[in-house]
C-alpha positions in Angstrom: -40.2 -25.3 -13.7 -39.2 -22.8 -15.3 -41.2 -19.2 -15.8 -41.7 -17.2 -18.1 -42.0 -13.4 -17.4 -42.9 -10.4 -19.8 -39.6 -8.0 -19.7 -42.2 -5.3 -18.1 -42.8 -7.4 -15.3 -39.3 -8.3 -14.5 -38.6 -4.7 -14.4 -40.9 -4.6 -11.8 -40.6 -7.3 -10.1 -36.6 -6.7 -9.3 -37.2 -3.1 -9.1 -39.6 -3.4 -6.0 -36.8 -6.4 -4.4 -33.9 -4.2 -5.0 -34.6 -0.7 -5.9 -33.7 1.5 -9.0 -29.9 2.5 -7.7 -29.2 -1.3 -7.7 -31.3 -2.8 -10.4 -29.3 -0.2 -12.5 -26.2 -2.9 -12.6 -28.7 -5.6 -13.8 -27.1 -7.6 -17.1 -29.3 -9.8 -18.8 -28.1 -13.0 -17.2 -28.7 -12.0 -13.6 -32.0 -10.8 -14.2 -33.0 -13.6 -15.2 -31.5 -15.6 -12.3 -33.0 -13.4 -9.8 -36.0 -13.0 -11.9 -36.2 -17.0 -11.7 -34.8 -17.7 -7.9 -36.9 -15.6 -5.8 -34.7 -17.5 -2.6 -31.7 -15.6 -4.4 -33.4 -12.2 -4.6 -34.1 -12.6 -0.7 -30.6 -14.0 0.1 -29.3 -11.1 -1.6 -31.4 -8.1 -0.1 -30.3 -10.1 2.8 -26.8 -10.2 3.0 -26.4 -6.9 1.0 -28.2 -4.9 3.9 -27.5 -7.5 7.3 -24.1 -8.6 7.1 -21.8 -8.6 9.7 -18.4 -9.4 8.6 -15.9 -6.6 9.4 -12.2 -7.0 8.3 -10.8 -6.4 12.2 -8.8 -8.2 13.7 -11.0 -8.7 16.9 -13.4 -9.9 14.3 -11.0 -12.5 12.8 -10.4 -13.3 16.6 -13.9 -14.2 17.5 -14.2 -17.0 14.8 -13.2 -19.4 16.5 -15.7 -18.7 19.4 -18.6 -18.4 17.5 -20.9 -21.6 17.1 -20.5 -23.5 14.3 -23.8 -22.6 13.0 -23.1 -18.9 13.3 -23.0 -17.3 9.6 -20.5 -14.7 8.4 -22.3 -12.7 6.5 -22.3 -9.6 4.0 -19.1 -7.8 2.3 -16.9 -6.2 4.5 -14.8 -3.7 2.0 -17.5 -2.6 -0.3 -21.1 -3.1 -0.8 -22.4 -6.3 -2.8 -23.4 -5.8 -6.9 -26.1 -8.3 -8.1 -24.7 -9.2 -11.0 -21.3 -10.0 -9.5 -23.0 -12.0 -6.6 -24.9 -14.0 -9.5 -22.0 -14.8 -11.0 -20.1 -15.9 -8.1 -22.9 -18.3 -6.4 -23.5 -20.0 -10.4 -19.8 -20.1 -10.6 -19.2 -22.2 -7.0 -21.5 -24.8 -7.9 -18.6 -26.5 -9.3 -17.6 -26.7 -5.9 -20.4 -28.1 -3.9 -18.8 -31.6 -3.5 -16.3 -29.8 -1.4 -17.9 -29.7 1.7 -15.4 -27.2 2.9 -15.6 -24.9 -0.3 -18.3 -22.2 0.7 -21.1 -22.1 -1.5 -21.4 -18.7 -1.3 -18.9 -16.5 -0.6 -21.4 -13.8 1.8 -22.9 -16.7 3.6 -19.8 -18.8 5.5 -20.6 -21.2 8.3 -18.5 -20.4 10.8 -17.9 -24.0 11.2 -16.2 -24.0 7.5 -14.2 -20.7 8.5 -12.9 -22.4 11.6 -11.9 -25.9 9.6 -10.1 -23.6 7.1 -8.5 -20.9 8.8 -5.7 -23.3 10.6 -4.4 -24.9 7.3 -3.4 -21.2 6.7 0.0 -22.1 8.9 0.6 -25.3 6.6 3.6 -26.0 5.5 3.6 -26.7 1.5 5.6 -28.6 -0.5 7.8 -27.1 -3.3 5.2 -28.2 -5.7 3.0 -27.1 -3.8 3.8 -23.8 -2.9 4.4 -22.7 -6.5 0.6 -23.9 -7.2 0.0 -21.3 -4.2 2.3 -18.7 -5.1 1.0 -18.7 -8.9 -2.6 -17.8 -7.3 -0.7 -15.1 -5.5 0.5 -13.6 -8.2 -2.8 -14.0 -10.3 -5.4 -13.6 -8.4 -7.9 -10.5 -8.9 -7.1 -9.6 -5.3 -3.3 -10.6 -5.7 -4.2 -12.6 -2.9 -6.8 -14.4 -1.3 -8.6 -11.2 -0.2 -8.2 -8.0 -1.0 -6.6 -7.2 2.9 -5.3 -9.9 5.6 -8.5 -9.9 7.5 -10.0 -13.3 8.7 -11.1 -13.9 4.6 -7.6 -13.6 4.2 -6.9 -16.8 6.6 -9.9 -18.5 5.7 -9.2 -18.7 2.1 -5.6 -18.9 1.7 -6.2 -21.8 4.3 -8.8 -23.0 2.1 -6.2 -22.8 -0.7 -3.5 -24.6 0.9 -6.2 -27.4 1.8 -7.5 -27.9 -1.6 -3.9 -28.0 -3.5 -2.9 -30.5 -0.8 -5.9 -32.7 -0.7 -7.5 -32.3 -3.8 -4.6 -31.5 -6.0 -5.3 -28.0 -7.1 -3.0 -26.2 -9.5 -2.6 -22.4 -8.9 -4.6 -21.7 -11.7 -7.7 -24.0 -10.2 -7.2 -21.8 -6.7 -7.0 -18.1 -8.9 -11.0 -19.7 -9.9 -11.9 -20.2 -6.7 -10.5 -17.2 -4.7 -11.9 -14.8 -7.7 -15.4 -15.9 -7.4 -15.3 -16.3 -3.4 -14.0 -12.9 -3.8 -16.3 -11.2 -0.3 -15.0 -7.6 -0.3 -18.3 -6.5 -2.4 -17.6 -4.4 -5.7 -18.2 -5.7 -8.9 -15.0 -7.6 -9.6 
């Protein structure tokens, strides 16, 4: 079902979830999304102000103690824009039929962190690597984060898993990393 709001009523609606300062970066599309996924607003507000993802190394350490049902959560450079988280949960639902393929890149299981993170050490093919060395190159990040923290690991394991498995060129992987990008920021 879809609603229908007035554009008054949006205004307030999203101003009283997320505040003038942030509503500010509102475009058109994502105010509609949020307007229309009240569960989105809230995951948002949520991980924008409760996250708990630092880019230390005693952080990237305790991943694989945590349960598998822990959650990594938040940004861990810079804080979270609306309109880029928008884009990058719409844009991952090409993914969802990769269980390992996070659907959203401030919410990780730890459970998918700890399945990714060891195929970082994989050893690629020729083929292979040049799929993984053309994300490198192309990448917004230049990489698969914009540091080597544990996001680093996790999705340039991810990476090595999906061109080996699934068959993904470099250019499929720049997609993915660039809209599992976690650092916050608008790009």
């Amino acid at each position: 079902m879809t609603r229908t709001m007035q554009p008054n009523r949006r205004l307030v609606v999203l101003g009283s979830v997320f505040g003038a300062v942030t509503f500010a970066g509102f475009f058109k599309g994502s105010e509609l999304a949020i307007a229309e996924d009240p569960g989105l607003a809230n995951r948002f507000k949520d991980l924008s102000q409760n996250g708990n993802s630092t880019c230390s190394s005693k952080f990237t350490e305790s991943i694989a103690t945590m349960p598998s049902t822990s959650r990594i959560k938040g940004s861990c450079c810079s804080p979270m824009e609306v309109k880029r988280y928008v884009e990058q949960v719409n844009g991952l639902v090409k993914y969802r039929d990769i269980p390992i393929v996070p659907a959203d890149p401030y919410d990780i299981p730890a459970g998918i962190a700890q399945k990714a993170m060891p195929y970082y050490d994989l050893k690629l093919t020729v083929v292979e690597q040049q799929a993984y060395d053309h994300a490198m190159a192309n990448s917004n990040e230049k990489g698969p984060c914009c540091c080597q923290c544990w996001r680093w690991n996790m999705y340039g394991g991810l990476a090595k898993y999906l061109i080996r498995e699934h068959g993904f060129t470099g250019e499929k992987i720049v997609e993915l990393w660039d809209l599992s990008d976690g650092c916050g920021g608008a790009d």
